[in-house]
C-alpha positions as CSV (number, residue, x, y, z in Angstrom):
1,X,80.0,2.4,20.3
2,X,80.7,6.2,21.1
3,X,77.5,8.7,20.8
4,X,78.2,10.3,17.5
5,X,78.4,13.9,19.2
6,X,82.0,12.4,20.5
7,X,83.0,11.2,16.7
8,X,82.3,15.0,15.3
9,X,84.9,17.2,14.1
10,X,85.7,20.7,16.2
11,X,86.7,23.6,14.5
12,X,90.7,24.0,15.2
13,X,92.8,26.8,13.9
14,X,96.8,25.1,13.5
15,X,99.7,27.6,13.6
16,X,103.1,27.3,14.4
17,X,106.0,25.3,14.3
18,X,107.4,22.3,17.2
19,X,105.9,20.2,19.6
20,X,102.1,20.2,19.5
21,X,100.4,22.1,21.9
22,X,96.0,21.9,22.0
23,X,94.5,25.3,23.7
24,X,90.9,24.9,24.9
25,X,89.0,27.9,25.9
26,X,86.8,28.9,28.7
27,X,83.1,29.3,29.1
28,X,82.9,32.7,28.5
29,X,85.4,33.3,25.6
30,X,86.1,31.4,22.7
31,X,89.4,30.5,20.8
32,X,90.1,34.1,20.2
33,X,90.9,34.7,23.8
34,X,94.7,33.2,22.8
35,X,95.2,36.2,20.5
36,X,97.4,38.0,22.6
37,X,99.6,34.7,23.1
38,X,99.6,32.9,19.9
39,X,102.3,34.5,18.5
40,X,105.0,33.7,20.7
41,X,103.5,30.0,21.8
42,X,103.5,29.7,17.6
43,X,107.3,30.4,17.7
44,X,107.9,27.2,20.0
45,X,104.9,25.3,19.0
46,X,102.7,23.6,16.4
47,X,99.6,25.3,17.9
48,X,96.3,23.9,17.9
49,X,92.9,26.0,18.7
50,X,90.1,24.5,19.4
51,X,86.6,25.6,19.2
52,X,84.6,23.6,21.9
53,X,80.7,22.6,21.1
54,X,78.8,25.4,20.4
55,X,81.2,27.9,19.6
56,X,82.3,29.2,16.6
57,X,81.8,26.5,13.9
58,X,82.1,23.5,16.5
59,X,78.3,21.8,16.3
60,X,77.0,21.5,20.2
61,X,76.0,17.5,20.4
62,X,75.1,15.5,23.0
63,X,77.1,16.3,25.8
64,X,75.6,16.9,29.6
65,X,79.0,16.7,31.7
66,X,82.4,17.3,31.8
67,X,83.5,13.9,31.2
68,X,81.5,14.4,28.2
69,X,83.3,17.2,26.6
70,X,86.4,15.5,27.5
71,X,85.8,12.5,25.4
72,X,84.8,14.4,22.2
73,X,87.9,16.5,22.6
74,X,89.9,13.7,22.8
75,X,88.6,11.6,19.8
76,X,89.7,14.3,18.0
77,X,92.4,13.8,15.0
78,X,95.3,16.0,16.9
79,X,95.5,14.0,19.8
80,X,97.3,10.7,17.4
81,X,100.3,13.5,17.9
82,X,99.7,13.2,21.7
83,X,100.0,17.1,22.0
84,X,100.7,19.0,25.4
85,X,97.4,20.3,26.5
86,X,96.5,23.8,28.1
87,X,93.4,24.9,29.1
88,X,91.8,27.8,30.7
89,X,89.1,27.7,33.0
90,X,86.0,25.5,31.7
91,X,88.6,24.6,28.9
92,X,91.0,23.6,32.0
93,X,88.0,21.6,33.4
94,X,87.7,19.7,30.3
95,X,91.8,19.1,30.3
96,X,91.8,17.7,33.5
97,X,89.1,15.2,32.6
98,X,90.9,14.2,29.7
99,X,94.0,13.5,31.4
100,X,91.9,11.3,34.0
101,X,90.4,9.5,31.5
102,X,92.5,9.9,28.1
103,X,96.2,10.4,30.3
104,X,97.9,8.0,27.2
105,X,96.8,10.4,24.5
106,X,98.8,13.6,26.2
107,X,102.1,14.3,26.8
108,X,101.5,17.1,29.9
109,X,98.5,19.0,31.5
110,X,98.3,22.8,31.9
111,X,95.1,23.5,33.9
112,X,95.5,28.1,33.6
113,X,93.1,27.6,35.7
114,X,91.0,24.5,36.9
115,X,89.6,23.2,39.8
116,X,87.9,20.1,41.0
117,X,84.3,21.3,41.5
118,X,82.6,24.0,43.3
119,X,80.5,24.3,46.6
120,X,77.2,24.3,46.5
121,X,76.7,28.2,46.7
122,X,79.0,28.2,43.6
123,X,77.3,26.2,41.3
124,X,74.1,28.5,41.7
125,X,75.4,31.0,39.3
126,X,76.3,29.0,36.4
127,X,72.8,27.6,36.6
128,X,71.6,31.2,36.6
129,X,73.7,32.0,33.4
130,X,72.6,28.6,31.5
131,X,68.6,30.0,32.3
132,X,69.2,33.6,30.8
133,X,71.1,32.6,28.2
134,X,68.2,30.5,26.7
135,X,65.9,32.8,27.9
136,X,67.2,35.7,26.5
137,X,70.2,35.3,24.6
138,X,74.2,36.1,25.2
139,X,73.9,39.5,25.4
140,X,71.9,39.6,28.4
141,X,74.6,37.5,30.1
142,X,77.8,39.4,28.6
143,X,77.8,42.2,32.0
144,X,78.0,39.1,34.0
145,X,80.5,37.3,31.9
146,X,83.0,40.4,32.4
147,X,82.2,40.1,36.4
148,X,83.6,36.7,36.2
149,X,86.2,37.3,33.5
150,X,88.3,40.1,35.3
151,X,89.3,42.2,38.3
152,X,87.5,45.5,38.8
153,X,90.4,47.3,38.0
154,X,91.4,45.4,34.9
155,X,87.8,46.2,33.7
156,X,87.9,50.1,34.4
157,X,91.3,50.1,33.3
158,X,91.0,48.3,29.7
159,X,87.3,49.4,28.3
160,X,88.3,48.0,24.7
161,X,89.4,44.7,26.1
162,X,85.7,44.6,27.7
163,X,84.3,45.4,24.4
164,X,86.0,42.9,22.4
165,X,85.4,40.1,24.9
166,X,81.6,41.2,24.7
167,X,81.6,41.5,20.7
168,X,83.1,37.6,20.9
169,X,80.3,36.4,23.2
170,X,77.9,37.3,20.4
171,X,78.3,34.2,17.9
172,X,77.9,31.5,21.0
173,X,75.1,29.3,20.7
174,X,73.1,29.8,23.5
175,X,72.2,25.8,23.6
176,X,75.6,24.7,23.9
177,X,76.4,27.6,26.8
178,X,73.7,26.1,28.6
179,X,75.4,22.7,28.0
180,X,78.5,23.7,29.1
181,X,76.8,25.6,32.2
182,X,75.3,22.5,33.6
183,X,78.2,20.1,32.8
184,X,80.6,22.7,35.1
185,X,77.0,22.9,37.7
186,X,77.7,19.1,38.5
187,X,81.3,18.7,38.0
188,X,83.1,16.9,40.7
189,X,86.5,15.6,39.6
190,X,88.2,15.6,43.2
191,X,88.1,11.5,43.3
192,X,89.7,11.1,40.5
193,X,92.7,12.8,40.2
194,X,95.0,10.2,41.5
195,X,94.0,8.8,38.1
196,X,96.6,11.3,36.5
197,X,100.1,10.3,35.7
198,X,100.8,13.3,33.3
199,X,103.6,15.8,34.3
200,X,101.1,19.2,35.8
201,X,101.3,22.6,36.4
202,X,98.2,23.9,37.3
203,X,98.4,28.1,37.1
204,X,96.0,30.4,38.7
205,X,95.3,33.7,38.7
206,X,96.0,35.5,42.2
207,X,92.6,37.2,42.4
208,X,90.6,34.6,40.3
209,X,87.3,34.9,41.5
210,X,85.3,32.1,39.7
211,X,88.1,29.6,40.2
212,X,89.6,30.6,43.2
213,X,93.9,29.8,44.2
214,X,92.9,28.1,47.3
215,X,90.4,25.7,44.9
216,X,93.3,25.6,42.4
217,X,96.2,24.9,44.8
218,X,93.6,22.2,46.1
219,X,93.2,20.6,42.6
220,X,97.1,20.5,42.1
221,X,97.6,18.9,45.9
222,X,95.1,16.0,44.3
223,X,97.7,15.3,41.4
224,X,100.8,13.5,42.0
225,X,103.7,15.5,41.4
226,X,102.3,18.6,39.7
227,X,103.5,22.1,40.0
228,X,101.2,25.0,41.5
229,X,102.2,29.3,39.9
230,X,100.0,31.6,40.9
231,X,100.5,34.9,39.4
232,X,100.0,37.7,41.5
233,X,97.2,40.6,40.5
234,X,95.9,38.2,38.1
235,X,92.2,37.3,37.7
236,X,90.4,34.6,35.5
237,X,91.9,34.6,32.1
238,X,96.0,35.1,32.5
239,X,95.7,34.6,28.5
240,X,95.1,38.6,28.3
241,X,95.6,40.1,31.6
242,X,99.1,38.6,31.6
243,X,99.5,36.8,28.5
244,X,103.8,37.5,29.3
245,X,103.5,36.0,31.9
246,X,101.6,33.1,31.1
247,X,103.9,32.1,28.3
248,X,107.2,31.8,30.2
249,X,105.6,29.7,32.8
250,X,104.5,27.8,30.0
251,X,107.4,27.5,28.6
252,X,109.1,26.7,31.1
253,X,107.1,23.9,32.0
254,X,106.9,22.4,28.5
255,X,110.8,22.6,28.0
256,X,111.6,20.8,31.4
């Protein structure tokens, strides 16, 4: 029997008309991070946005890793349509777990980004974050979240975008941060790629520093067949630096 935290509802906006397509966010954004391209994905696709534990109205439970979130994700109702699945960064963690494990329920991966793990070194900070978050809240992590989010000059250049993304860090739960946090502190998916039989692109962001292209074109190496873009000047969230840009390669991946 499944822990009841993986038989619990998320909160998922649906727009859109075609094919099904599931968007899960990353650590430090929520489902409103799509914004800038739900409109034209919605034009091709039957949309699906999905809150992940602890954000907006999706209840944290019981999960600790990556595998964990996977498996709620993937006992949700949605995926009886077996949907294409895109996700960015932690979200793109989670997708990539859920094709390794729950491959039958999707029809293609987009990891925009994911990686298989981190070093050592890197898994320091998210431990840091998951500490003050408790501690003090998500406001005292949100300078920090913007460090990881964009490039220096996308930050001086876009001061409302940094705003925004700071006003939607407010309503996390600070529990299921923490959660999330950990599960990416210990994730280690390398061995078990070969376990994916899903058509792949995996898209990075040229100057992604929290999930570097050399980690990314790594992860896409590890999966048979898949496809590696990496979009130059780009940093951690190609959803709104270079949402244009992210929708014809998704496109044209999902129409091939």
């Amino acid at each position: 029997m499944n822990p009841p935290s993986k038989r619990v509802k998320l909160e998922i906006e649906t727009t859109g008309k075609g094919p099904a397509l599931v968007l899960l966010h990353s650590l430090l954004a929520e489902r409103s991070s799509f914004e800038r391209i739900k409109p034209q994905l919605a034009k091709s696709f039957r949309l699906h946005l999905v809150h992940l534990p602890g954000y907006g109205g999706s209840a944290v439970g019981s999960e600790r890793t990556i595998e964990d979130f996977a498996d709620r994700v993937a006992a949700q109702p949605v995926f009886s349509e077996k949907p294409f699945l895109l996700g960015n960064a932690f979200g793109g963690f989670i997708a990539t777990a859920l094709a390794i494990r729950h491959g039958d329920k999707i029809r293609a991966l987009v990891a925009a980004p994911a990686i298989a793990g981190f070093s050592e070194a890197a898994r320091q900070p998210f431990k840091v974050l998951a500490a003050k978050a408790k501690q003090s809240g998500m406001a005292a992590i949100a300078d920090a979240a913007i460090q990881r989010m964009f490039p220096p000059a996308f930050i001086a250049a876009h001061p409302g975008i940094v705003e925004e993304r700071k006003r939607a860090l407010d309503g996390v739960d600070t529990q299921g941060f923490a959660n999330a946090c950990l599960a990416i502190a210990q994730m280690d998916l390398a061995g078990a790629l070969s376990r994916i039989r899903n058509r792949t692109l995996v898209l990075v962001g040229a100057v992604d520093q929290t999930t570097p292209a050399a980690a990314a074109r790594e992860l896409a190496a590890g999966i048979a067949g898949a496809q590696y873009v990496e979009l130059p000047g780009c940093g951690h969230c190609p959803q709104i630096e270079q949402p244009e840009a992210l929708v014809a390669a998704v496109r044209g991946f999902l129409a091939a």
